[in-house]
C-alpha atoms as one frame of an Amber mdcrd trajectory, in Angstrom:
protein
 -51.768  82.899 -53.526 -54.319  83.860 -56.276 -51.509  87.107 -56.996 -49.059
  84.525 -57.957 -51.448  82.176 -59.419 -52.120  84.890 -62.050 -48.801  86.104
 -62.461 -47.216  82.447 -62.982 -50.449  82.614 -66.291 -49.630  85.813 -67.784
 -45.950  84.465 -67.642 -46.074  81.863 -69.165 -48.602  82.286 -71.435 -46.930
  85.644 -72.799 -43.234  84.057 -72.856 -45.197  81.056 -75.023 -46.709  83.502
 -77.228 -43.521  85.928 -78.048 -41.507  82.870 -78.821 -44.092  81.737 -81.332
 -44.254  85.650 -82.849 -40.418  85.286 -83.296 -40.434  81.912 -84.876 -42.853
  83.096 -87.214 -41.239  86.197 -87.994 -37.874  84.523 -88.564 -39.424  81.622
 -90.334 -40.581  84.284 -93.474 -42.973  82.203 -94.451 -46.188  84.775 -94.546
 -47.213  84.282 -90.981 -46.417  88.416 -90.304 -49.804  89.243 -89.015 -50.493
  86.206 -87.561 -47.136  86.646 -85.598 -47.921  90.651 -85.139 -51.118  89.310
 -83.190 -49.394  87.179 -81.292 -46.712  89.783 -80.241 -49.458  92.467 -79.074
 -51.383  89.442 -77.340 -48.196  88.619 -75.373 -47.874  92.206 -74.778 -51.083
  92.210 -72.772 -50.478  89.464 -70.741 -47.036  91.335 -69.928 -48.639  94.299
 -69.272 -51.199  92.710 -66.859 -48.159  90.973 -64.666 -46.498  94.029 -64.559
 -49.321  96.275 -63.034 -50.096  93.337 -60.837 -46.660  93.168 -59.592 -45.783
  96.570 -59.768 -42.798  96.183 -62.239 -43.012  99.655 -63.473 -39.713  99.597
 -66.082 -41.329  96.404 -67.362 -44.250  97.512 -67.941 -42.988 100.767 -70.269
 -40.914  97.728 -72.486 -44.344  96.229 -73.184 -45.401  99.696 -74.082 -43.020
  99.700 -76.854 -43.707  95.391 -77.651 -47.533  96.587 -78.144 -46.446 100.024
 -80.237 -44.386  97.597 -82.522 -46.961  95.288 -82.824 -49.365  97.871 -83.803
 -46.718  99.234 -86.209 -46.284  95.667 -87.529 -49.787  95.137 -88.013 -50.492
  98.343 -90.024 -47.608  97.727 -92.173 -48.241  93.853 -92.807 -51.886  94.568
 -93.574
């Protein structure tokens, strides 16, 4: 129960979090690195449901969501 519990967090909490990034992206309105932030944060919680649930090909996707973050962040800085 606790699994699932955690899972259900990261989730929703990431799903939240990259449709923020995107509004604020799309929305051009100088919010890049706040967005950027947002996009490696949901990244993480991604990442952490995917090792907990063993979701392997998911977990190399967020690999590339966190490596454009990163790139996003360096570039927007």
């Amino acid at each position: 129960m606790h699994k699932q519990k955690l899972i259900t967090i990261f989730e929703v909490s990431g799903s939240v979090l990259a449709m923020v990034y995107a509004m604020l992206i799309a929305s051009n309105t100088g919010n890049e690195l706040l967005g950027f932030s947002l996009l490696l944060l949901s990244a993480a919680l991604f990442t952490a449901w995917a090792v907990i649930d063993q979701r392997w090909a998911f977990l190399s996707l967020q690999m590339f969501y966190a490596a454009s973050a990163i790139i996003g962040l360096i570039r927007w800085s």
